[in-house]
N, C-alpha and C positions, 0 to 999 in steps of 0.2 A: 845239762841238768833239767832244762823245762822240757826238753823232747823226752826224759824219763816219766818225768810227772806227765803228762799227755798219755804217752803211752801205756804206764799204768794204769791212768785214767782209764783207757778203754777196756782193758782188762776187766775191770772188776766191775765193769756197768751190769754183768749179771753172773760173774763170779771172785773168788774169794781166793786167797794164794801168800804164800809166804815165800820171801828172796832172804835171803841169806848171802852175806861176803864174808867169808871168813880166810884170814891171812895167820899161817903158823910158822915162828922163824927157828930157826937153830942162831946158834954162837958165831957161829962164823958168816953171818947173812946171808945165808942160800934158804930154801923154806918151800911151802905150797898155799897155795894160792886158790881161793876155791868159791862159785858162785855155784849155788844148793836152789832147786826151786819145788815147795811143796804144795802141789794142785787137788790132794787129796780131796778138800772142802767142795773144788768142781766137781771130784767126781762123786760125791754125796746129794751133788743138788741133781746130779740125773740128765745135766743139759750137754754134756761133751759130745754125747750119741752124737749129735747134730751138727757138730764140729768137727769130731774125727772118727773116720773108719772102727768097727770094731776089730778088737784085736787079739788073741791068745797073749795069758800073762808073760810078764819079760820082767825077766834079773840078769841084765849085762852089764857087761863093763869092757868099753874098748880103748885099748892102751896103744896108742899111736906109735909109739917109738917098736915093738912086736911089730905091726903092720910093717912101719919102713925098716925095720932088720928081714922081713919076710919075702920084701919084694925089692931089695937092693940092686938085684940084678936090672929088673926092669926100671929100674927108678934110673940104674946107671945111665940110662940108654935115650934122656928129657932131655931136652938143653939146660943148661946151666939156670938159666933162671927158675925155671920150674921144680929142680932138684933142689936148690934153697928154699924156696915156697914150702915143699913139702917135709924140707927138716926141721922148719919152724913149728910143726907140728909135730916135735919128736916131742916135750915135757908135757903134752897134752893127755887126757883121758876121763872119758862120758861116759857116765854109771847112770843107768834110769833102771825103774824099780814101774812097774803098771799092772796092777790087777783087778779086773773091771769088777768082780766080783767081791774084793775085798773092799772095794771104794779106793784103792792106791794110788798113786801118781807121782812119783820125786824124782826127779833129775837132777844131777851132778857135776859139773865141769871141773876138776882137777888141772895145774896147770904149777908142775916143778918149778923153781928158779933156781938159779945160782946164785944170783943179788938183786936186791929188791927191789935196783933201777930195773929189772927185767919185770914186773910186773904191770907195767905199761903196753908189756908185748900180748896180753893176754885176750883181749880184742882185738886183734890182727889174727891170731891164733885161729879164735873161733868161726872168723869172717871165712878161713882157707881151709877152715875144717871139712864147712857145707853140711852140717850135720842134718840129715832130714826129719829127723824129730821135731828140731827147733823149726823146722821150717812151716812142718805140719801144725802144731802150735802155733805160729804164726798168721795163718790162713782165715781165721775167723775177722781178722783186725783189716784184711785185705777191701779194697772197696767203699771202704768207710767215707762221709763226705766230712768236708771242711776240716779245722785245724789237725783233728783229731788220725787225718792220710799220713801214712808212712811214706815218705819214694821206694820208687824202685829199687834201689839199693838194700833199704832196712825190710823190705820184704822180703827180697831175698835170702839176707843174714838173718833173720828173726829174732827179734829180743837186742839187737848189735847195741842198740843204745843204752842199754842195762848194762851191757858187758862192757859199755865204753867208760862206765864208771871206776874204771880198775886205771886209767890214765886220767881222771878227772881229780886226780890227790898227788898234791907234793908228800912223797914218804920217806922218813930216815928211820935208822936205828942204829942201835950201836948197845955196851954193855952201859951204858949208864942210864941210856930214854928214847922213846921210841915217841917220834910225832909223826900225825899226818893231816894235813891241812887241804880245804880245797883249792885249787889253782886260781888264779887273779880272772884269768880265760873264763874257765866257768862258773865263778862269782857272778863276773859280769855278767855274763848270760842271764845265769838263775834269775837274778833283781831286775834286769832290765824286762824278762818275759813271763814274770811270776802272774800266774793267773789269781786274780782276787776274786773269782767269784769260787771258789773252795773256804769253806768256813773251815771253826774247831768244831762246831756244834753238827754238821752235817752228817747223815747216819753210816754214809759210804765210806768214811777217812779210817776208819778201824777195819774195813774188811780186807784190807792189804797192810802186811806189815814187812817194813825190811830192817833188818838187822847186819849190824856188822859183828865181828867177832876178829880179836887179837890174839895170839898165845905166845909168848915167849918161855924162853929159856931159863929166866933171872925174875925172881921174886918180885910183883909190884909194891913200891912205896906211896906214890902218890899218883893221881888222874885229875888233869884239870878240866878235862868236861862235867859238871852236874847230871848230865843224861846219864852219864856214864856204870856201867855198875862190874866192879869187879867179881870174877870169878873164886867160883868156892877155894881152889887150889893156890890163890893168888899169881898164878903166871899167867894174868890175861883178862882180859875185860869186853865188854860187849855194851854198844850202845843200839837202842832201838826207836824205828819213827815211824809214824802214820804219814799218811799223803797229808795231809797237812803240816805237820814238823818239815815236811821234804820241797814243800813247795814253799812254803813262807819263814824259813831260814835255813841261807844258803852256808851257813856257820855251823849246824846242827852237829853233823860230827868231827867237827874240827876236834883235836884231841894231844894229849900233850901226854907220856907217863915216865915217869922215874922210877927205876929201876932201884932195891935195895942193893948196897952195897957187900 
C-alpha cells in the first residue's frame, strides 16, 4: 500500500488521473474484474507532448484468449512452462480509448474469473501481459531520485503496484454478504511506512481519486463502511478516496454488505 501511495505521488506532482477498481459478480462467483484509468485531465494540461510520442487516435480492445486461440499452433511448439504463462493470459483484455485532439486518454484492463479467489491472479496477469502502453506511461516516473525510484522490476511492469492492489484484499461473497477487508500483510506495511508529511488540507490530495466499485446480483440491505455509497439500482456500492484517505487509513475501504433476502 505505501508503494501505491509513492507512486501516485509521483504521478500527479504535475498531473491529474482517475483509477477505478471495479469488481462485477454473477450468482455462482465467477464475474470481471477490472482496473479503468482516466488521464484525460493530463491530456487537457497540454504536458503528455513531453512524455509520450505523438500518436494517431486509437479505439482498441485486445482480447487475449483470440490471440492464443490464433496462434495455438505456435504456442504448441514453447516448452511447457511458457505455454502456462501464456494461458494465464487467456481472461485478460486492454481497451485504451486516446485522442490527442479530443483531449482523451482511458485505459482499461478487463480480467474474467471463475471465482473470486482468482482475483489475486490479476497482477501476475498483467506483469506477463508486457503491455507497452503501460510501459510508455510509465517512462516519465523512470530516473526519479530518492523514495519516490521504482526498481527495475516496476518499471518494467508499469503501474504493477496499482494492479497489486487486486491481491492486497481478503474477498468473500456468497448470496447473503459480500466482504472485503485489507490483508494483515498490507495493514502492516500501510502503518508501519505511512508518510505523514501528506496533509488533509494539502491542495494536491484531490487531484487523484481512486474509486472502487461492487455489483452484484442480489439487492443490497446494508453497507458497514460510512464512505460507502450505494448505487442508484441497489445491486452495488462504491467507495471513493483521495491520497490522503489512502495513505492515512489503511481501513478505508474495508467494507462489509448484506445482501436482501
Amino acid at each position: 500500500m505505501r508503494k501505491i501511495v509513492v507512486l501516485l505521488l509521483v504521478i500527479i506532482c504535475s498531473h491529474s488521473c482517475q483509477i477505478q477498481e471495479e469488481i462485477t459478480f454473477n450468482k455462482n462467483g465467477s464475474g470481471t474484474y477490472q482496473m479503468a484509468f482516466d488521464m484525460s485531465e493530463m491530456m487537457k494540461m497540454g504536458d503528455l507532448n513531453d512524455t509520450l510520442p505523438s500518436k494517431p487516435p486509437v479505439d482498441s480492445l485486445i482480447t487475449f484468449a483470440t490471440f492464443l486461440d490464433e496462434k495455438k499452433d505456435s504456442i504448441a511448439l514453447l516448452p511447457k512452462e511458457e505455454r502456462e504463462e501464456l494461458e494465464a493470459l487467456r481472461p485478460l483484455k486492454f481497451a485504451m480509448k486516446m485522442n490527442e485532439e479530443e483531449k482523451q486518454m482511458k485505459m482499461n484492463l478487463i480480467y474474467d474469473f471463475e471465482s473470486f479467489e482468482d482475483i489475486a491472479k490479476f497482477a501476475q496477469a498483467i506483469e506477463k501481459a508486457n503491455i507497452k502502453e503501460l510501459k510508455e506511461l510509465n517512462n516519465p516516473m523512470t530516473g526519479l531520485n530518492g523514495e519516490a525510484d521504482l526498481d527495475s522490476t516496476d518499471q518494467d511492469n508499469g503501474f504493477s503496484d496499482v494492479f497489486s492492489m487486486a491481491k492486497q484484499f481478503n474477498t468473500s461473497f456468497n448470496k447473503k454478504k459480500f466482504s472485503r477487508t485489507i490483508t494483515k500483510e498490507a495493514r502492516a506495511e500501510a502503518i508501519a511506512k505511512k508518510d505523514t508529511t501528506i496533509k488533509q488540507d494539502d491542495p494536491f490530495v484531490d487531484m487523484i481519486r481512486f474509486k472502487q466499485v461492487y455489483r452484484f446480483p442480489y439487492k443490497v440491505k446494508s453497507v458497514s463502511n460510512k464512505n460507502a455509497r450505494i448505487l442508484s439500482d441497489f445491486k452495488g456500492v462504491e467507495i471513493e478516496a483521495n491520497m490522503y484517505d489512502l495513505n492515512n487509513d489503511p481501513d478505508y475501504f474495508n467494507v462489509e454488505v448484506e445482501f436482501e433476502k
